[in-house]
N, C-alpha and C positions, 0 to 999 in steps of 0.2 A: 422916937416915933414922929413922924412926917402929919402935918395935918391939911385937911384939904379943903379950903373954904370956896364957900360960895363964888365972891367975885374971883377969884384965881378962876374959877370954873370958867364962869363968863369973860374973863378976859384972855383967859389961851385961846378958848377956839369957841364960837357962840354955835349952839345946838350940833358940834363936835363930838364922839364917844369921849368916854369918861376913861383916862388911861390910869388903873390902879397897879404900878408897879411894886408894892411892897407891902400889899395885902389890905382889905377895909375891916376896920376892926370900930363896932358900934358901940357906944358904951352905954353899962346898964342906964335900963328905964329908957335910953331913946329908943325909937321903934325908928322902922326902915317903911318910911315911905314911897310909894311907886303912884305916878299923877296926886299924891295927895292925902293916898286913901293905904291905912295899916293893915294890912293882913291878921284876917283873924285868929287863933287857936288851932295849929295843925296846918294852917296853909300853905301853899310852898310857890317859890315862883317858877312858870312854867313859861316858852317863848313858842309863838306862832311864826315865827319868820324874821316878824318886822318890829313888833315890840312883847312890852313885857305883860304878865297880870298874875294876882292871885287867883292858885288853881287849890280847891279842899280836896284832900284823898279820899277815896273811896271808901263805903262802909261796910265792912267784911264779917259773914255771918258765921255765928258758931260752927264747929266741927259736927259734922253729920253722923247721929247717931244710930242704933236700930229700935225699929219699930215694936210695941209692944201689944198683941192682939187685945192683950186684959183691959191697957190703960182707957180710963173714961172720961178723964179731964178734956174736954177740944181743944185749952191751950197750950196745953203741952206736946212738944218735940214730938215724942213718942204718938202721939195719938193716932190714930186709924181712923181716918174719915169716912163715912158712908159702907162702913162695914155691915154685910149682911148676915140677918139673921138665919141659922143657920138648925135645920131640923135634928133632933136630936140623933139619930141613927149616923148624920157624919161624923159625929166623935165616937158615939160606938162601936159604930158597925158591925149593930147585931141584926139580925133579921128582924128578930121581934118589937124593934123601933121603926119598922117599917109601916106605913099606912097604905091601906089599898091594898093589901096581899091577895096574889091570884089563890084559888080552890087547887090544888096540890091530891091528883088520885091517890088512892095507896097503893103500897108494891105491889106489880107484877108477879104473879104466878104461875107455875107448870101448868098445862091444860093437862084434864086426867079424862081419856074415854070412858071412865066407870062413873063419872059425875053424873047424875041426872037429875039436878038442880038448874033450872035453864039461868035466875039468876046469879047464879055462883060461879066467877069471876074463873075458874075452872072448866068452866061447863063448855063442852066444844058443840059448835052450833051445826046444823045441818050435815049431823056426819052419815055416812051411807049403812046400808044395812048390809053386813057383808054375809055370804054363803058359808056355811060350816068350813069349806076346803080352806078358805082366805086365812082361818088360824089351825086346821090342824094338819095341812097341807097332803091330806090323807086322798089316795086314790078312792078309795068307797066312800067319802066323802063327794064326789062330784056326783052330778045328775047326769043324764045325759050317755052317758060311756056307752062306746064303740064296744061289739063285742070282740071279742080275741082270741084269735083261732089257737088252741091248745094240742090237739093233733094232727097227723097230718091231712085224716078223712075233711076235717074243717079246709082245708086246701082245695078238695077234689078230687087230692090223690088216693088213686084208689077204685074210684066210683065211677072215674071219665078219663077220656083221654086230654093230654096237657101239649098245646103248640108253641114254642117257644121263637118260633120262625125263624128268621135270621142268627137270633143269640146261642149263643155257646152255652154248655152246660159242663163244668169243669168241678170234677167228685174224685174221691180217693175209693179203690173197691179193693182194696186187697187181705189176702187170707196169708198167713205167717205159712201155714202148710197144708198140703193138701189133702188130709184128712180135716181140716178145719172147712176148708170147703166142701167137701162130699158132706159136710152135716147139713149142707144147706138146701132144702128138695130140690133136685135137677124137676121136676115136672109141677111144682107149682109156681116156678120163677122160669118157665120154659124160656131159651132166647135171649138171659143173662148174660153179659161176660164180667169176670173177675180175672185177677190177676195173682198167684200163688211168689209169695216171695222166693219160699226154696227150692222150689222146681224153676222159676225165671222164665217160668211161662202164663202165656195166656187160656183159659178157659170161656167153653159159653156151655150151656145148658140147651141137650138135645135130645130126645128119646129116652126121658128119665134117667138121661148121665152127663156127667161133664165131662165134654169133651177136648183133649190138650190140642189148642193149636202151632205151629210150625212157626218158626218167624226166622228170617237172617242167619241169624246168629244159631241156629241149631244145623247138628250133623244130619247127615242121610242118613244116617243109622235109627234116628228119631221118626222113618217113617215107618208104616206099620207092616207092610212086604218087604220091610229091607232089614237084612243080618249082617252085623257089618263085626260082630264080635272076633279076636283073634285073626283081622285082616295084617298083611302083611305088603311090606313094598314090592310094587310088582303084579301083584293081584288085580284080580276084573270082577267084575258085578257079573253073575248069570242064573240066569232061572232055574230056581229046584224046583220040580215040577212035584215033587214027593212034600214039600212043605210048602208048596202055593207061596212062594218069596222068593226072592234076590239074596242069592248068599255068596261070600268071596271065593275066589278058585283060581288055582292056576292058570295065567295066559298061554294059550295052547300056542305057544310059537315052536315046536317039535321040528318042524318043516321036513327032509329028507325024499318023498315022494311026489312032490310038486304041490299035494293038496288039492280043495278043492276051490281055491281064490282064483283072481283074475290081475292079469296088472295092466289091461289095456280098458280101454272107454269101451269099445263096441264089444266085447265081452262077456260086457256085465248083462244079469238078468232083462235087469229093467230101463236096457240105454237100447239106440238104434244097433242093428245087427252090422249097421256097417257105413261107411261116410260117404258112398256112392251118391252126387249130386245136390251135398252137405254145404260147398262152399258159401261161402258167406252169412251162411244162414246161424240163427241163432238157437242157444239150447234153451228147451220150457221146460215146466211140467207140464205134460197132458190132462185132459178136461176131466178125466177120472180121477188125476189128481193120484196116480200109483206109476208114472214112468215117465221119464224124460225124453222128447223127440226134438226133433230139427222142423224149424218153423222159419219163412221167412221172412229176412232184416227189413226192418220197418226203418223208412223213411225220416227223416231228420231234418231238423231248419232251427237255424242259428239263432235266436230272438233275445230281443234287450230286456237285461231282468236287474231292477233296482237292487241294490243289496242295502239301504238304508230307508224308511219314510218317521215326518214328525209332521204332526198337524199341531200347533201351537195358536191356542187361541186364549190364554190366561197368562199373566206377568210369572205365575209361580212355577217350580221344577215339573219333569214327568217324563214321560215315558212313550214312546214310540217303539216301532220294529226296526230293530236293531240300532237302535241308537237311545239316547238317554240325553236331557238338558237339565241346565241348572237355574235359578231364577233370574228374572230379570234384571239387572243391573241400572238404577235410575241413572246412578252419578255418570255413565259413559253410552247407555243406552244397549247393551251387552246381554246377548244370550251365551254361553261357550256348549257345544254340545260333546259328546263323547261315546263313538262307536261301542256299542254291546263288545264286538270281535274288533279288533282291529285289522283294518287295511291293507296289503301287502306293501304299498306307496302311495305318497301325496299326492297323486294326478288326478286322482278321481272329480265328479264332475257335482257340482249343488245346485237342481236346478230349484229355483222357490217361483213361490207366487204370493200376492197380498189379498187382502177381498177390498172387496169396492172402489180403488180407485188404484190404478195403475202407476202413479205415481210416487206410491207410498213403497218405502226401499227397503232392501234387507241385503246387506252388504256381507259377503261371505272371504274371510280373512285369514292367519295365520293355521291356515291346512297343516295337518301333522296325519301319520297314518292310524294314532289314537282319537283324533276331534276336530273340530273346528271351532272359528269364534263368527258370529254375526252380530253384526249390528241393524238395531231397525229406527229407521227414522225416516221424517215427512220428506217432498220434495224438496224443501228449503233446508234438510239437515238437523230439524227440530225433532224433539223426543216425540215418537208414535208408538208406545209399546202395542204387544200383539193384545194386549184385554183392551183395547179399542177398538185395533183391525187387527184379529188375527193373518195365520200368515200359513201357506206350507212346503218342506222344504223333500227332494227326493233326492238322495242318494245315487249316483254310477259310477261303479269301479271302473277302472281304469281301460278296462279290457268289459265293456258293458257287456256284451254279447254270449251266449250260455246257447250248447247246441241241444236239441231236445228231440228225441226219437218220436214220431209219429207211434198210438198206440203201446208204448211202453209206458212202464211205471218210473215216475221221475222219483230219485233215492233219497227221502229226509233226513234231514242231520237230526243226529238224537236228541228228544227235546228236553229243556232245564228250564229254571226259573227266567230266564233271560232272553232263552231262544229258541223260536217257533220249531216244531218239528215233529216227527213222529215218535212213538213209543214200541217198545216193546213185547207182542202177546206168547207169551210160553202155555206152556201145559198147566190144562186147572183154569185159566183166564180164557173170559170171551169178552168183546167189545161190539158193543150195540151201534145200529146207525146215528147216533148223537151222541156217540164217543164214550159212554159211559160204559168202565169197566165192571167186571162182575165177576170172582170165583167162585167155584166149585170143587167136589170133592172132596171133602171132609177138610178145609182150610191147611191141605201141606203145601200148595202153594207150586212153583216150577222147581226143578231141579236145580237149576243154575241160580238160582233165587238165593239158594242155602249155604251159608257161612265156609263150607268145607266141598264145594262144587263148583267146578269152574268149565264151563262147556263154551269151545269158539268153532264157528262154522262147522255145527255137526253133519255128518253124510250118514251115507245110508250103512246100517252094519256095525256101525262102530260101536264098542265098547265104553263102558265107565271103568279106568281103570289108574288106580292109585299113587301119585309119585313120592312120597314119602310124606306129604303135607294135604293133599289135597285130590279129591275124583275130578279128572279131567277125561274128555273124550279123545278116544287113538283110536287105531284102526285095528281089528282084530288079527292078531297075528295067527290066522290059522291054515297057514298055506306056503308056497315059496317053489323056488325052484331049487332046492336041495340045499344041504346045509352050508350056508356060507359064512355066517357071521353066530356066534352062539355065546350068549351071557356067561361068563363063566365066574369064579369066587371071588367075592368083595370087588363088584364091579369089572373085574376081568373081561378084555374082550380079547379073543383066541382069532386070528388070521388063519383059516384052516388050510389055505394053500400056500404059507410058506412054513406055518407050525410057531411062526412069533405071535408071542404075547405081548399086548398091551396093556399097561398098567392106567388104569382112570379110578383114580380117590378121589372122594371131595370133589370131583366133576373136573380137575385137573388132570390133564396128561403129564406122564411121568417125565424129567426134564430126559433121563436117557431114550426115550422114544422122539428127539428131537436132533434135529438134521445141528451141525457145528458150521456159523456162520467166521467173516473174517474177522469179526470182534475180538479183540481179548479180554478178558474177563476180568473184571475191576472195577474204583469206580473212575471216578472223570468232572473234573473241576470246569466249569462252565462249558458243557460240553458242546459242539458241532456233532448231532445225530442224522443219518440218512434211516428210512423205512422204509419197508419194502411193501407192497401191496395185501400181503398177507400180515403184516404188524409186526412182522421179527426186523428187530437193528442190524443193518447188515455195516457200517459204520458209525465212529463216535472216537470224536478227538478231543483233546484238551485244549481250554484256550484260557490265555491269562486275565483275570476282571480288569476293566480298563476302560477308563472314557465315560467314568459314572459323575452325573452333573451335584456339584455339593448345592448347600441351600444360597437364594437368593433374595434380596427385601430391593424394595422401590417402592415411594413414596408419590405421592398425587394430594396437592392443596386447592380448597375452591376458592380461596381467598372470601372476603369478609361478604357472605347471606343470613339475609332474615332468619329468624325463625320459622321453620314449616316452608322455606324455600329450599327447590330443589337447583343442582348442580353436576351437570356431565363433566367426565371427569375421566383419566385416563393411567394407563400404568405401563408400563415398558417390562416384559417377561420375559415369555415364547412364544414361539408357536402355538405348543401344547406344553400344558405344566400342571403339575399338582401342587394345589392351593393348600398350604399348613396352614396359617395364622394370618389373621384380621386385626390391627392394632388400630383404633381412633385416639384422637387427640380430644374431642365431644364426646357426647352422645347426637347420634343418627342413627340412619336408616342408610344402611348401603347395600348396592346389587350390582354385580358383576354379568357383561354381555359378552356374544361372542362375536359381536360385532354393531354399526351404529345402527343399522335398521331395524334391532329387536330392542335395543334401547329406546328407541323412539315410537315403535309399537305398544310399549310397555310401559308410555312416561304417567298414562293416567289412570294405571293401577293404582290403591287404593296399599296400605299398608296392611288390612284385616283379609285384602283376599290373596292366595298363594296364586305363583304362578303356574301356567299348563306346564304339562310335558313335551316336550319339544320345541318352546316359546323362545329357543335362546337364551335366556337365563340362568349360568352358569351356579351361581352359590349369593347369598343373603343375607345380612346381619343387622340385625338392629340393637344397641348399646344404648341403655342410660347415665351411662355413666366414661367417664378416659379409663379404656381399658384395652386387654386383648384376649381375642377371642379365637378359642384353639377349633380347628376344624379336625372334627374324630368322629367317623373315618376323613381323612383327607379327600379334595374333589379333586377331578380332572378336568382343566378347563381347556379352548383352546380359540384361535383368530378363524375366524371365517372371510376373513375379507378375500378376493378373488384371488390376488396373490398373497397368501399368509403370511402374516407379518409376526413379530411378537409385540403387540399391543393389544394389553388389556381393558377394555371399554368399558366405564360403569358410572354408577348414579348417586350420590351423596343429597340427602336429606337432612336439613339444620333439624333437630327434633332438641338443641340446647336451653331454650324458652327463650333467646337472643340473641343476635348480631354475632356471628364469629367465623372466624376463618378455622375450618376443621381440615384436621391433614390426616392424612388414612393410610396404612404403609400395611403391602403383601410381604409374606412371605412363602416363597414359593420354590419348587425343585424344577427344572427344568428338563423337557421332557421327550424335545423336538429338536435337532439340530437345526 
């Protein structure tokens, strides 16, 4: 071991580092001095940079343990300092270590209406006093009560007369059979009518009988002068003077002597004796109203006569002469109207007028010889319905002009629900100056009235005589210029100047009572027939079927629209063709035109309204779904354009809920060369 003294120190290198290459080893009992001074117990040497010093370790305090709430020593670890006192309910937590407790009611109970204790917790307080009815909900319980009429004298009836005014009074009156009604006094119900189910007639109460009335549906045999029992085809109605009645009898058509008929005009009883300075003049009855004379022709002038008028002055449908409208149309501004009759041709003339201000339009449009369409709107083209300003429009046909005899009776058309005009008066019926009709008679009503009578332009003379179904009026055969023509069995009619018979069954001529034209007799495969003016085929050839057009489809895309947007659109056909099938590739709304001007008359139709008649709109389809839609029965459509083409014109509607390009394909026969 190396030792290191002092002066060695001092003579290598003065205030030099101390170079210990082989370690410093102190031996017991010396300490290790640093400036002088020994380090005490624990100390250790620590350097700041530049030199050296004793540094003491630090003093490190026991291991941290837990707190003990119990512990009551302050010096100890465990102690809880400035722990507060704590009332006793926080370690129990009972209620009843609670101080200050609030007053606590006692339970809640049902309220009882029968309580009548005001302090008992029960007791309901100002409750109302109710009327017996409130519990036993009894009608003789209320006060007060309406009396209530129990028969019908409590009514009136009975005692006074009852006006009902206007209202209708709709009863059942009928009797099972008519002994059921004879039990019912004809004289204290004088003026009654009822109805007998098994006779199917009507009765009323007259002279202390019921009397059966006549209706429609009943025979002439049902009147009270007519015997119609054991009548036979052929027979005539005439008077038995021995039974005060009408009973059937042979048609005296005997002829052989001349008779005592007439077959000329000036002949007859009750006509002129003769046409001497008759020309032009016209036939009446005379003022007595028993003979016909010659009167003369009354003068005539041609005058303008409307055949339609509408005074429209409310937005809603109605009714005019001879014509008819529908309601107002906001979305396009749109009346469409529709002839009672229809038109003979679209030419006719609409003249209108507005109220109050001349400016205010009514635009008259797609003419058909069933209707028209107008529009009403301001002078700026804005919506002016007619319940603002009304409006009115008058009708002239084509040919306005109607010739009218001075002093004649101009001839009404028979009137209906629809169409102004006159009625009918037969025998039994009179009609009073304010038009009210009235019969008479014992209620049988006219002749021609009756179910099994049919009378047209009766004349003077004629008979009611029977044609196997029904009394029609003929002429009395009681006269002739000798036998020419004579009924003979089973319809038989006998040519007595050559001695041939004619065979007529069943209202057919027998085929050998028919001339042999150059036909021959067969049948005939698409045949070429000639007719002759009288309806017999006087030629007919065979031809072979040929040239018949098979089915045809073409296809029309709008390429990609909106929703609820529309698109024109077009198809390549015929001329004329019959529409089979409608296929989408969407759902839309598609319509077919017979050309672009009705399309575009038509583009702001609505899908809830149809179109007119005559509008140009050929056929229609609306699809929810990719589908095809079979057209049964088939349409005929065809081009209208001025040289006809085969182009089919139409209108496609996105109805998809989005963007798509919908493609729509006909299928069609062709129909047109």
């Amino acid at each position: 071991m190396s030792k290191l003294l002092a002066n060695q120190i001092a003579n290598y290198n003065d205030n030099g580092p101390v170079e210990v290459k082989e370690g410093l080893n102190l031996p017991t009992g010396k300490p290790l001095q640093l400036n002088g001074v020994v380090g005490t117990v624990g100390q250790y040497l620590t350097t700041d940079g530049t030199s050296l010093q004793w540094t003491t370790l630090p003093t490190i305090p026991p291991a941290q343990i837990q707190v003990d709430w119990n512990e009551s020593t302050p010096s100890e670890t465990d102690y809880i300092k400035n722990k507060p006192a704590l009332a006793s309910v926080a370690t129990s937590g009972n209620y009843t270590d609670l101080i200050n407790k609030p007053n606590i009611p006692p339970t809640q109970v049902q309220a009882d209406w029968n309580v009548g204790t005001p302090n008992d917790v029960a007791f309901i307080k100002n409750k109302p006093a109710f009327a017996p009815v409130a519990t036993t909900g009894a009608y003789t319980d209320l006060t007060g009560k309406p009396t209530i009429p129990t028969t019908l004298g409590d009514f009136g009836i009975g005692a006074q007369d009852i006006n009902f005014g206007s209202y209708k009074i709709t009863y059942s009156n009928v009797y099972a059979t008519l002994p059921d009604l004879q039990a019912v006094s004809a004289s204290t119900y004088h003026g009654m009518f009822a109805h007998v189910h098994s006779t199917g007639s009507g009765y009323f109460a007259h002279n202390n009988a019921w009397v059966e009335l006549l209706d429609v549906n009943k025979s002439i045999g049902n009147l009270a002068d007519v015997y119609t029992t054991g009548v036979t085809d052929g027979q005539v109605l005439k008077w038995d003077a021995g039974n005060s009645r009408w009973s059937p009898a042979a048609d005296d058509n005997s002829g052989g002597g001349g008779g005592g008929g007439s077959s000329t005009f000036a002949g007859l009883t009750d006509t002129p004796a003769n046409f001497t300075g008759a020309s032009s003049k016209n036939v009446v009855v005379n003022a007595a109203g028993n003979a016909l004379e010659f009167v003369d022709e009354g003068t005539s002038s041609n005058e303008i006569i409307p055949v339609a008028m509408a005074f429209v002055t409310a937005d809603t449908a109605g009714t005019g002469t001879g014509i008819s409208w529908g309601a107002y149309n906001s979305s396009n501004n749109r009346i469409e109207f529709t002839f009672t009759t229809a038109q003979p041709d679209a030419n006719y003339f609409v003249l209108w007028s507005r109220e109050q201000y001349a400016q205010h339009e009514i635009t008259v449009t797609n003419k058909t010889t069933t209707g028209f369409r107008t529009t009403w709107t301001n002078n700026d083209g804005s919506d002016l319905p007619p319940s603002i300003f009304g409006g009115g429009l008058v009708v002239y046909a084509s040919t306005p002009t109607k010739s009218v005899g001075a002093g004649w009776n101009e001839v009404l058309p028979t009137a209906t629900a629809n169409v102004l005009g006159g009625i009918k008066i037969g025998s039994g019926l009179s009609i009073d100056g304010s038009g009210v009709v009235t019969a008479s008679g014992g209620g049988g009503g006219a002749l021609d009235g009756l179910s099994d009578v049919t009378i047209t332009s009766v004349q003077l003379n004629q008979v009611l005589k029977y044609d196997g179904s029904a009394w029609t009026n003929q002429a009395d055969a009681t006269g002739g210029g000798g036998a020419g023509v004579t009924d003979g069995d089973k319809g038989d009619i006998v040519v007595s100047a050559s001695g041939q018979t004619w065979l007529i069954d069943g209202g057919a001529v027998d085929t050998a009572e028919l001339a042999d034209t150059a036909v021959t007799a067969g049948s005939y495969t698409a045949a070429d027939i000639t007719v002759d003016a009288k309806g017999r085929v006087t030629a007919a050839t065979s031809n072979t079927l040929s040239g018949l057009a098979s089915r045809g489809t073409d296809s029309a895309a709008t390429g990609a629209i909106a929703d609820g947007a529309a698109q024109n659109v077009s198809w390549t056909c015929a001329k004329t063709y019959s529409l089979l099938k409608v296929q989408v590739s969407h759902p839309c709304w598609v319509t077919l035109y017979i050309d672009t001007l009705t399309r575009t008359s038509d583009a702001s139709r609505n899908i809830q309204t149809d179109p007119l008649p005559g509008s140009g709109v050929v056929a229609e389809v609306v699809s929810t779904e990719s589908t095809t839609i079979n057209i049964t029965p088939a349409v005929t459509g065809w081009n209208n354009d001025s040289t006809p083409g085969a182009t089919v014109y139409g209108k496609v509607v996105n109805m998809s809920g989005q963007t798509n390009d919908i493609t729509v394909t006909l299928t069609y026969v062709k129909l047109e060369a």
